[in-house]
C-alpha positions in Angstrom: -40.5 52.9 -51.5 -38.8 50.8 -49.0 -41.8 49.0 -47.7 -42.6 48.3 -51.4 -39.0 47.0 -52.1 -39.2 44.2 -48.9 -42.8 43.5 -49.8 -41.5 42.5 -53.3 -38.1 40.5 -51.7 -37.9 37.1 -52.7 -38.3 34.6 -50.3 -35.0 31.9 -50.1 -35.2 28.4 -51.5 -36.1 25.4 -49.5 -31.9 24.5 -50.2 -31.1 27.9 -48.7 -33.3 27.2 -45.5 -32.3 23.6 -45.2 -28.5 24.8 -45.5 -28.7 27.2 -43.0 -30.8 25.0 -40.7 -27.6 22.6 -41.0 -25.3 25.2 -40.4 -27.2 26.5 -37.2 -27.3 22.8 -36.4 -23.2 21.7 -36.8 -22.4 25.1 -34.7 -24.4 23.9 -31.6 -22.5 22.4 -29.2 -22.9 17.9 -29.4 -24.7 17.6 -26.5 -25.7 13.7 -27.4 -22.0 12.7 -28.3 -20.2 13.8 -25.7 -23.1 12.4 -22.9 -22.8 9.3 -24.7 -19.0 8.9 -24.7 -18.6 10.7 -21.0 -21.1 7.8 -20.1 -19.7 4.9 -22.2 -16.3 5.7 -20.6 -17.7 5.9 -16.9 -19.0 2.7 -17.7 -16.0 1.4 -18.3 -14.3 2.8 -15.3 -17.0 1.3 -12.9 -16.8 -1.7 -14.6 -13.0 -1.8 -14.1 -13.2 -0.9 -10.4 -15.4 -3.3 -10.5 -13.1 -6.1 -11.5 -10.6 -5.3 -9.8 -12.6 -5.2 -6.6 -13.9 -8.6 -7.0 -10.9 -10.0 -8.4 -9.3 -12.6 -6.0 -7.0 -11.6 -3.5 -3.4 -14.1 -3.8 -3.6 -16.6 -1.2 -0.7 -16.1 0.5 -1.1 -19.5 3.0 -0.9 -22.0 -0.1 1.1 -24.8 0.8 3.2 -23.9 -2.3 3.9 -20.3 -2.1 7.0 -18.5 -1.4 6.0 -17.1 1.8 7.1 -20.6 3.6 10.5 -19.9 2.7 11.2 -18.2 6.0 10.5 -19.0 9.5 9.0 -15.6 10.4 6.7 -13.5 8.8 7.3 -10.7 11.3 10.6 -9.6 13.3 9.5 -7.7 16.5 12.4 -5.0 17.3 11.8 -3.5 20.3 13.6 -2.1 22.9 13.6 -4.1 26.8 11.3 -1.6 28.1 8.4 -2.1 25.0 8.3 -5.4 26.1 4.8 -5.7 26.8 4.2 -3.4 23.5 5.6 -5.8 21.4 3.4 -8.5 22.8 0.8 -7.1 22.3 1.5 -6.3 18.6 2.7 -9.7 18.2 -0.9 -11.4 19.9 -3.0 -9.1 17.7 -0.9 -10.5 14.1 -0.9 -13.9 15.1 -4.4 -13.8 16.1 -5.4 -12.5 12.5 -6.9 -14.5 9.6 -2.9 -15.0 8.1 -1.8 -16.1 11.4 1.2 -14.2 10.5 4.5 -16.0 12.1 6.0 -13.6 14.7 9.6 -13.5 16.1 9.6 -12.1 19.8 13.1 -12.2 21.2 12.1 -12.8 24.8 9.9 -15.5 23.9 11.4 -17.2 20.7 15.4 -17.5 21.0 17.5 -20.0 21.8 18.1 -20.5 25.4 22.1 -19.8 25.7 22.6 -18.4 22.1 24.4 -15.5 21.8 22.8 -12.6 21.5 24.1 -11.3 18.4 23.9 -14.9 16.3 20.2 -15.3 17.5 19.5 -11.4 16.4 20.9 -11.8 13.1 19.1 -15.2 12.4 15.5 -13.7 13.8 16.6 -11.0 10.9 17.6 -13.1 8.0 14.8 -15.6 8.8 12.1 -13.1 8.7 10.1 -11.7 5.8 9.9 -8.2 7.4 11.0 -6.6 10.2 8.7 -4.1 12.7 10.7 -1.3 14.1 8.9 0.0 17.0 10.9 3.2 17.8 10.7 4.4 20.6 12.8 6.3 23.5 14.4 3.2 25.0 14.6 2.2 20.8 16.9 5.1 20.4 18.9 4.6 23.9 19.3 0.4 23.1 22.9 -0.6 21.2 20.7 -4.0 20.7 17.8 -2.2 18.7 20.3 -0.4 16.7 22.3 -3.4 15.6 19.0 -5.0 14.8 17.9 -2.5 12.4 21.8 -1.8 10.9 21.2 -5.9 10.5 17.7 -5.1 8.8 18.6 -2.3 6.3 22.5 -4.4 5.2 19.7 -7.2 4.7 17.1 -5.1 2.6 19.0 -1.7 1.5 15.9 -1.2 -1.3 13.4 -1.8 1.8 10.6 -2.7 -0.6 8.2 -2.6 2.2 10.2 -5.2 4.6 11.4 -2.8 7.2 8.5 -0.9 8.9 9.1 2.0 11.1 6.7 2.4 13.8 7.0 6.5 15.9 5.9 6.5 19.1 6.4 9.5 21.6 9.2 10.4 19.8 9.4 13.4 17.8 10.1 13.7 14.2 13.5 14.8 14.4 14.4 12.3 16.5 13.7 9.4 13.4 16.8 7.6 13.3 18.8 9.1 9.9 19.4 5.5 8.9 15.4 5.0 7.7 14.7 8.7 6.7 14.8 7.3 3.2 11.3 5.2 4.6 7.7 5.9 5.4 6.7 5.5 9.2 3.8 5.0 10.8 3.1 7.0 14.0 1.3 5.3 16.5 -1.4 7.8 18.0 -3.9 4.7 18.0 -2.5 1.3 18.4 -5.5 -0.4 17.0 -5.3 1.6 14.1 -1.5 1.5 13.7 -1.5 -2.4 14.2 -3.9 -3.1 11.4 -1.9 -0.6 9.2 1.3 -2.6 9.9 -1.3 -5.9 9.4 -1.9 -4.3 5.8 1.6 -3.9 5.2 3.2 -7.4 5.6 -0.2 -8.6 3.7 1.4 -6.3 0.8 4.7 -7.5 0.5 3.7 -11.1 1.5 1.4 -10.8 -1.9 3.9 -9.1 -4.4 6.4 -11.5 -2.7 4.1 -14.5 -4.1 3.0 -13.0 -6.9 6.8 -12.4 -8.3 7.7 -16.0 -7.4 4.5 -17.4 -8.8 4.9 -15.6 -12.1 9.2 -16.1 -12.5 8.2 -19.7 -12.2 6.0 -19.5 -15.0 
């Protein structure tokens, strides 16, 4: 009797197939729409790297801009004994495409100023100041009243006072800048371009908020 009873079953409408085709359909997952919109917005990532990537970099030598305000680009704080440290820092920044503006005290105050007039000038005069801290850093009263001059200065730092470490441990950091980022010197040729990279940075939002309050 039962094989009788399915043999005689009626078979559903075209509707009733269609519908449940439909229904089989809107429960699968939308493969297509969410490829197109994961690719659509990709695209517009790439194509916003993009334009940020090729957008001009702010020329920071225009005759113009605010970076002339100053005499110095770069203070060189460095104890006596990092003399030859601090020339070399100060031949590889003024040797780059910028031609950044460096302050060596040895080399660039007055003849018969006083000491601490011609450190506070080189300080107020200068668009950031380089702190290489070292042991003879920590042991000099001059290096100390250099960077007390820096932070009074600058107390928000935004990027002007740059701590360089070198062979000196972490605890050692003076308290004054534990409030800032430092950059430890294990390779000079990469911790010179990263100070390099720095005063580029502020140089740039330095012109780019006195181009745009003049506007």
């Amino acid at each position: 009797g039962w094989f009788r009873r399915l043999l005689h079953k009626p078979k559903p409408s075209s509707g009733e197939s269609s519908l449940n085709s439909s229904r089989y359909a809107s429960s699968s997952p939308p493969s297509s729409s969410s490829s197109s919109t994961k690719s659509s917005s990709s695209s517009s990532s790439m194509s916003l790297a993009r334009s940020l990537r090729l957008s001009p970099a702010l020329d920071i030598s225009a005759s113009g801009s605010a970076r002339w305000a100053k005499s110095y680009d770069v203070c060189i704080c460095h104890s006596e004994g990092d003399l030859e440290l601090g020339t070399e820092l100060v031949t590889y920044l003024e040797a780059q495409p910028e031609s950044f503006r460096c302050f060596l005290q040895l080399r660039d105050a007055a003849p018969g100023g006083a000491m601490v007039t011609e450190l506070c000038d080189a300080v107020q005069d200068s668009h950031c100041w380089v702190m290489l801290i070292t042991p003879g850093f920590l042991q000099d009263p001059w290096c100390k009243y250099q960077m007390h001059q820096a932070l009074a200065e600058a107390p928000l730092a935004n990027g002007r006072t740059i701590p360089v470490l070198k062979d000196v441990d972490r605890k050692d950091y003076p308290k004054e800048l534990r409030n800032l980022y430092y950059i430890y010197m294990a390779l000079k040729e990469n911790s010179f371009r990263q100070i390099r990279d720095t005063v580029v940075r502020y140089l740039q939002e330095l012109c780019r908020s006195s181009s745009s309050s003049m506007e």
